[in-house]
C-alpha positions in Angstrom: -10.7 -4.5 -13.8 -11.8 -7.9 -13.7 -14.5 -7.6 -16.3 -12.9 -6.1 -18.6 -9.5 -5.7 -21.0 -9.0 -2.5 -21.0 -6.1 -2.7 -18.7 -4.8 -5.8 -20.2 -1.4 -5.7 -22.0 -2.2 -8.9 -23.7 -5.8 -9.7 -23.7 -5.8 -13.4 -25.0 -3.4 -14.9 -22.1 -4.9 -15.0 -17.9 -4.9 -11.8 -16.8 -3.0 -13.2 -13.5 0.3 -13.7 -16.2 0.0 -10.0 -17.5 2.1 -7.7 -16.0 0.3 -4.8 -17.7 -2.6 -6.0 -15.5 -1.1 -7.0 -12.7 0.5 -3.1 -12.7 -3.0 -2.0 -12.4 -3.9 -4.4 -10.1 -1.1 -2.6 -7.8 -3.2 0.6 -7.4 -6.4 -0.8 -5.9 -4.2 -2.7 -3.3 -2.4 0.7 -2.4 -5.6 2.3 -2.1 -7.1 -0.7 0.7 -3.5 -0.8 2.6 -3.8 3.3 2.6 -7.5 2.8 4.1 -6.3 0.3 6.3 -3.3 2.3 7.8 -5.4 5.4 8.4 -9.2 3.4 9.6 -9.0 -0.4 11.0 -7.5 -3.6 10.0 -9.9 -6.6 8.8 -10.7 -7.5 12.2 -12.2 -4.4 13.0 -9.6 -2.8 15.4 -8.5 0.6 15.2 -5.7 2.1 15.8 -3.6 5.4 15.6 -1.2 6.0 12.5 0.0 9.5 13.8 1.3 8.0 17.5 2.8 5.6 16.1 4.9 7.3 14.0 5.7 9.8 16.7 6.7 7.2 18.9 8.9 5.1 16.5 10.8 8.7 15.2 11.0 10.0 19.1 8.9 13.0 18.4 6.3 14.3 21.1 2.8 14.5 20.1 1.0 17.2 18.5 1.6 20.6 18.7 5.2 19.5 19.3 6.2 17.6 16.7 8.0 18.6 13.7 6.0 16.6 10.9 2.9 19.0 9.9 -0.2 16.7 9.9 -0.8 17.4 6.3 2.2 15.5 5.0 0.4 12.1 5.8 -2.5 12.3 3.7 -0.6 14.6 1.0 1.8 11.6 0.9 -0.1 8.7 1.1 -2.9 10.2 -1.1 -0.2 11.5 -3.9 1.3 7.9 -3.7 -2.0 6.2 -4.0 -3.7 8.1 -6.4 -1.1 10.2 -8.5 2.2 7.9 -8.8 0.4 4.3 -9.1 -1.3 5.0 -11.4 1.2 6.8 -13.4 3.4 3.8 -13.4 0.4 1.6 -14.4 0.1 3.8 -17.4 3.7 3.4 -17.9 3.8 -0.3 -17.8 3.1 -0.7 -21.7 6.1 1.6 -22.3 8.7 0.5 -19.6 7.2 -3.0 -18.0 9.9 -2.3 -14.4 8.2 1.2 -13.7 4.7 -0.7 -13.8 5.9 -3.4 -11.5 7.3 -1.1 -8.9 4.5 -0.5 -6.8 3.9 -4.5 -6.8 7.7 -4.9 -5.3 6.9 -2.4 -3.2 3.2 -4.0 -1.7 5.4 -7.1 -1.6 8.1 -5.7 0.7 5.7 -3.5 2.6 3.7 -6.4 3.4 6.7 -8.4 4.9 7.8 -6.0 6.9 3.9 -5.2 8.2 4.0 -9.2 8.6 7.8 -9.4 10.3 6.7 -6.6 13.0 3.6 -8.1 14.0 5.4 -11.2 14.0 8.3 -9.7 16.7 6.4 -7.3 18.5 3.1 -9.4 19.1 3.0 -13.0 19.6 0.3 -12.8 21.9 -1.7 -12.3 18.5 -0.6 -15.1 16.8 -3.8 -17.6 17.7 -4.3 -20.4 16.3 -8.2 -20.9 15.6 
């Protein structure tokens, strides 16, 4: 992506003002913030995408709840990998279908920011 213009919509101007390129650069990011909601964060702690879900939706673990444990990685797979990049494609065409997945990154990552925020001061230290 970086070495490159292939994904450029306008290959003479910084690549941080093309929103051609900046629809592509959408897909990588969905692809770490998938990894990083199923494995760990940058600090190296884990921690468990399925309970929390059940325990946000009122659901009981596994076997009783509802949601069959193949709709998380069919959904957050089909999203990274299928969709993104379909809208990046789409971005020469219709620039607001490209862009979606960066207002969406953008407003996932205030509300992953907002909770953390309200639910955990404690790990809000200062260094």
């Amino acid at each position: 992506m970086f070495g490159t213009n292939a994904l450029r919509g306008n290959p003479p101007g910084s690549r941080w003002w093309d929103p051609v390129w900046l629809a592509w650069l959408a897909v990588p990011m969905l692809i770490v913030h998938m990894l990083e909601e199923y494995g760990c964060d940058v600090l190296g702690r884990t921690y468990d995408l399925l309970a929390m879900v059940w325990k946000n939706l009122g659901y009981p673990p596994y076997p009783g709840c509802p949601i069959p444990l193949a709709h998380y990685p069919l959904v957050n797979g089909g999203i990274a990998w299928v969709t993104a990049p379909l809208a990046a494609l789409l971005a020469r065409r219709n620039l607001m279908i490209g862009l979606s997945w960066c207002g969406l990154l953008i407003f996932d990552g205030t509300l992953h920011v907002v909770a953390t925020i309200a639910t955990a001061p404690q790990a809000l230290v200062v260094f």
